[in-house]
MIRO-882361 format. One line per 4 residues: their letters; for each residue x, y, z negated of C-alpha. Coordinates in steps of 0.001 Angstrom, whole numbers, plus 500000, padded with zeros to 6 digits. Last residue first. Example, Ala and Ser with C-alpha at 12.3 -4.5 7.8 and 13.67 -1.06 7.14 Angstrom:
! residues 2
sa> 513670,498940,492860 ~ 512300,495500,492200
! end
This chain:
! residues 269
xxxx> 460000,258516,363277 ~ 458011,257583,360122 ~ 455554,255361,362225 ~ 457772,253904,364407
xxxx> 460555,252548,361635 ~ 457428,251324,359445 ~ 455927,249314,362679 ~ 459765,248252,363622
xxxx> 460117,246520,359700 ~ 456272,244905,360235 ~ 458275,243181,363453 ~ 461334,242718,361602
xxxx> 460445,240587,358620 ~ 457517,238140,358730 ~ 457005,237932,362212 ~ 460882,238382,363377
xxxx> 461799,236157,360543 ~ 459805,233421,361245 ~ 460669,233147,365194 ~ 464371,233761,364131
xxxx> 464078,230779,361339 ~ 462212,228771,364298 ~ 464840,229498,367129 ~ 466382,231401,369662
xxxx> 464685,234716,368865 ~ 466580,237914,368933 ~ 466446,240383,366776 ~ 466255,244728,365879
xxxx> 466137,247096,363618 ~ 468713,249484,364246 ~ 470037,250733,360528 ~ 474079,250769,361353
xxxx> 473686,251929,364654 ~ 476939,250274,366275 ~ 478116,252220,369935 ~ 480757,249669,371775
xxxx> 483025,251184,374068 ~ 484849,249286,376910 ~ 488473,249705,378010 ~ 489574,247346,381103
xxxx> 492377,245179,381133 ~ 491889,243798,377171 ~ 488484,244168,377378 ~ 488214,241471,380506
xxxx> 488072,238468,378009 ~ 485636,240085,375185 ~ 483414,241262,378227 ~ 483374,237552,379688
xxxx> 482301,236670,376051 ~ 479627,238844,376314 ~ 478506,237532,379816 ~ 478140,234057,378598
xxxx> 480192,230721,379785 ~ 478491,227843,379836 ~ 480201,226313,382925 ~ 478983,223266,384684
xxxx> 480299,223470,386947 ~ 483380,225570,387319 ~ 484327,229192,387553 ~ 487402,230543,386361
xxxx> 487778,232807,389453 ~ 484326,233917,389878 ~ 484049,234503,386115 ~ 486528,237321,386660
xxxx> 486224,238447,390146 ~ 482141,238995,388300 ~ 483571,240565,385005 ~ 485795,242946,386814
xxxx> 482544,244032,389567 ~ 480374,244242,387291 ~ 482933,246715,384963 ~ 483455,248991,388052
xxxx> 479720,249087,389111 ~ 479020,250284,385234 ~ 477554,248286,382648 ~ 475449,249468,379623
xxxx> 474239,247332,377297 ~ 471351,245475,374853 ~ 472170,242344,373631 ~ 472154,243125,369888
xxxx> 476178,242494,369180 ~ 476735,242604,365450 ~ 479385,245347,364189 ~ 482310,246299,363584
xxxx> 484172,243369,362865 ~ 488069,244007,361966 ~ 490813,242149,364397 ~ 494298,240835,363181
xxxx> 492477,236835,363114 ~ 489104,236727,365124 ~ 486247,234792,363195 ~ 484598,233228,365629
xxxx> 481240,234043,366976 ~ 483170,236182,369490 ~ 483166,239759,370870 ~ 486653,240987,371493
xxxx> 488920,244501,371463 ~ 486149,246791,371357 ~ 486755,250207,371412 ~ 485297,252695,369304
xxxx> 481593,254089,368421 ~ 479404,254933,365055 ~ 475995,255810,364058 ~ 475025,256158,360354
xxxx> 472062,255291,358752 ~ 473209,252705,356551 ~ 474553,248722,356665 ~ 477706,248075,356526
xxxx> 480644,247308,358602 ~ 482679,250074,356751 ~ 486011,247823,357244 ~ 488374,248766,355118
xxxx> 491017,250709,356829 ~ 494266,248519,357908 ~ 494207,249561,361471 ~ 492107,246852,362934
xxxx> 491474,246524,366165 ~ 487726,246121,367571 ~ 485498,243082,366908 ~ 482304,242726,367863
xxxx> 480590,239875,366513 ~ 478043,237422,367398 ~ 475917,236935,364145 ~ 473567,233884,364222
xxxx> 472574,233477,360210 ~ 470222,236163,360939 ~ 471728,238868,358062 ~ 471135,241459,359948
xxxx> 474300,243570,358981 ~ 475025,247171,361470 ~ 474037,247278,364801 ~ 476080,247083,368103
xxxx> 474913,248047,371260 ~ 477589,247637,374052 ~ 478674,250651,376112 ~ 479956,251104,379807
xxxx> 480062,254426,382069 ~ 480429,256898,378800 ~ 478917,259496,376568 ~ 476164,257195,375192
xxxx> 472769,258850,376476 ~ 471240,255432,377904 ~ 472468,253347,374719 ~ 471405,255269,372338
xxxx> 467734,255707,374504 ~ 467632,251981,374511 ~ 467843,251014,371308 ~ 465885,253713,369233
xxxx> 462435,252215,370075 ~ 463086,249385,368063 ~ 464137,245807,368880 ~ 462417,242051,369796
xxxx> 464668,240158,372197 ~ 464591,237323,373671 ~ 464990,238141,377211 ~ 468491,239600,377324
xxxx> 469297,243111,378492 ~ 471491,244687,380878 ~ 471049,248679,381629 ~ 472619,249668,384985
xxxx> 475364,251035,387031 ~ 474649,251045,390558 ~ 474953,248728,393863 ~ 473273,245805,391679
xxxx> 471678,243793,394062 ~ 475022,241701,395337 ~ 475355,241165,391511 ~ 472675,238566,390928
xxxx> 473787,235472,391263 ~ 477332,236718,388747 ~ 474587,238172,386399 ~ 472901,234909,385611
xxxx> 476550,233369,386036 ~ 477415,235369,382938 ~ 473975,233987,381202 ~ 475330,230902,381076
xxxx> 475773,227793,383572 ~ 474179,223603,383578 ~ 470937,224124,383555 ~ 470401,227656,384969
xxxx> 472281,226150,388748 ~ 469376,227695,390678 ~ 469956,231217,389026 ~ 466996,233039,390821
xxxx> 466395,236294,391070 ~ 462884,238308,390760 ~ 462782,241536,391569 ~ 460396,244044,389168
xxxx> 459037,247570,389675 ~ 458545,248863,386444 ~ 455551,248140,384432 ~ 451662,249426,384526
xxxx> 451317,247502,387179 ~ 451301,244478,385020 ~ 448769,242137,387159 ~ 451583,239422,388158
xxxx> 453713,239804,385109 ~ 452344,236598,383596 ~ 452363,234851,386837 ~ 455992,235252,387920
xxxx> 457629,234744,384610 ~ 455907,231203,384283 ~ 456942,230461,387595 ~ 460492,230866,386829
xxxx> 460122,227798,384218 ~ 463974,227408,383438 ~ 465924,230258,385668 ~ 465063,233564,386031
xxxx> 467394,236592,386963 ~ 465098,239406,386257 ~ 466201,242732,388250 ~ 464098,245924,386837
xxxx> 463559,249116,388398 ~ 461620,252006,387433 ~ 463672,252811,384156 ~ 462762,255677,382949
xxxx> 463131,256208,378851 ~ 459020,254898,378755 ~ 459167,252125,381360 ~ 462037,250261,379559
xxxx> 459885,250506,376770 ~ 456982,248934,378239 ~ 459282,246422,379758 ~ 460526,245332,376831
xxxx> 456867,244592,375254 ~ 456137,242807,378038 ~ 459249,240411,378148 ~ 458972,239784,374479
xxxx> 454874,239032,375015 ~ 452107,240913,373284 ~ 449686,238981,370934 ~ 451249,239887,367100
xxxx> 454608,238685,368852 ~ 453956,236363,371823 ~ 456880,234155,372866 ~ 457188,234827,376769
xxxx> 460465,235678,377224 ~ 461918,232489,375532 ~ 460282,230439,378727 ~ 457767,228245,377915
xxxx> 458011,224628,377288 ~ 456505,224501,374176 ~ 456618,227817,372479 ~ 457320,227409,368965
xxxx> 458433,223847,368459 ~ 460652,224150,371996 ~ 462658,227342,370331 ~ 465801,225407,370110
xxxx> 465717,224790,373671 ~ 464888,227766,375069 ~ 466302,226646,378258 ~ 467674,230289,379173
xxxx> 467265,231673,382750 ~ 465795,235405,381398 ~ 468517,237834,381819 ~ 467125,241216,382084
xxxx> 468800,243358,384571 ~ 467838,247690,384170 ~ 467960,250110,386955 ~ 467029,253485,386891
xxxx> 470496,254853,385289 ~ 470774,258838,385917 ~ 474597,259371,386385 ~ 476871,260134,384311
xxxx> 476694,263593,382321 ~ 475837,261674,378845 ~ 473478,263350,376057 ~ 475943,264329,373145
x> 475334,262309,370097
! end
């Protein structure tokens, strides 16, 4: 993959507001961010590689528990420089709105992350060097029994969703849960991306002018809605190991499965 001419990207939003309600038997009443894996926290553990491929900024829109955030990364100077935003409404919105609070920050493109994520050291540099402003990491099967799928159209191939080592990019034409009728999936979205100032600014008129309370509405399916006005690329690696955790079979799995599967990935690479 050629090594994009756009601009450098410094800047990287992780949206942390969730309830973490499904996770309450595993963490209590902590944020999702801050579920240890083999003693280092989510949040920590993406920061360190956001660190590592450059990023020196990072905007956290917080929500549920925001104190929580505030004192475990209180001594990390070791991390990028992190501002804190607040979605006051986090109870009743979804991570779109998380990004809507924040957007009068973001005067470049950026990386946008979730906070519940545990993924491989490949992520983020595939998605820094795509050729192109805006890209959404896709990877190939998981298998987590909580696929969100991207679709893109579907020109009567078979689909070569699958899982190998190969790396492949296109259009996407929705991103949905729901099985899309006329569309082929190619891939599962990992919640890793890269926006540009023009796509913030299309999803943010966008949600602005639908918006009601409360509103659940998520920034991948305000993607899905503006795709169709405004072409964005999704990049799949087939083989990217990778989950998020939202609840006690993702906790389990990412301990017993992916974790030991990102040691092995690490080690040969």
């Amino acid at each position: 993959m050629k090594k994009s001419s756009f601009s450098k990207i410094s800047t990287a939003v992780i949206l942390a507001a969730g309830m973490g309600i499904r996770l309450r038997n595993v963490i209590g009443t902590c944020p999702k961010g801050l579920l240890e894996i083999d003693g280092k926290s989510l949040i920590i553990r993406s920061l360190e590689r956001l660190k590592k491929e450059g990023i020196d900024r990072v905007v956290m829109v917080t929500g549920f528990q925001k104190t929580m955030y505030h004192k475990h990364l209180r001594h990390e100077a070791s991390l990028p420089d992190i501002e804190f935003i607040h979605s006051s409404r986090f109870a009743e919105t979804g991570s779109m709105h998380s990004l809507f609070v924040a957007q009068d920050v973001l005067l470049d493109d950026f990386l946008l992350l979730e906070s519940d994520l545990l993924y491989e050291s490949r992520a983020l540099p595939s998605v820094l060097n795509y050729e192109g402003p805006d890209v959404v990491l896709a990877s190939g099967k998981t298998g987590s029994n909580d696929e969100v799928y991207i679709y893109g159209e579907n020109h009567g191939e078979r689909s070569e969703y699958e899982t190998s080592s190969s790396t492949v990019s296109g259009d996407i034409a929705a991103i949905s849960k729901q099985p899309r009728r006329h569309l082929q999936v190619q891939g599962e979205l990992v919640g890793i991306s890269k926006i540009s100032q023009n796509l913030l600014r299309t999803m943010c008129a966008h949600h602005e002018e639908n918006l009601t309370f409360p509103c659940s509405n998520h920034y991948e399916e305000c993607i899905s809605e503006v795709s169709s006005e405004q072409v964005v690329h999704f990049l799949r690696v087939d083989d990217l190991v990778w989950t998020e955790i939202d609840d006690q079979s993702h906790y389990d799995r990412a301990v017993k499965k992916i974790y030991p599967g990102i040691i092995r990935q690490e080690t040969l690479s």
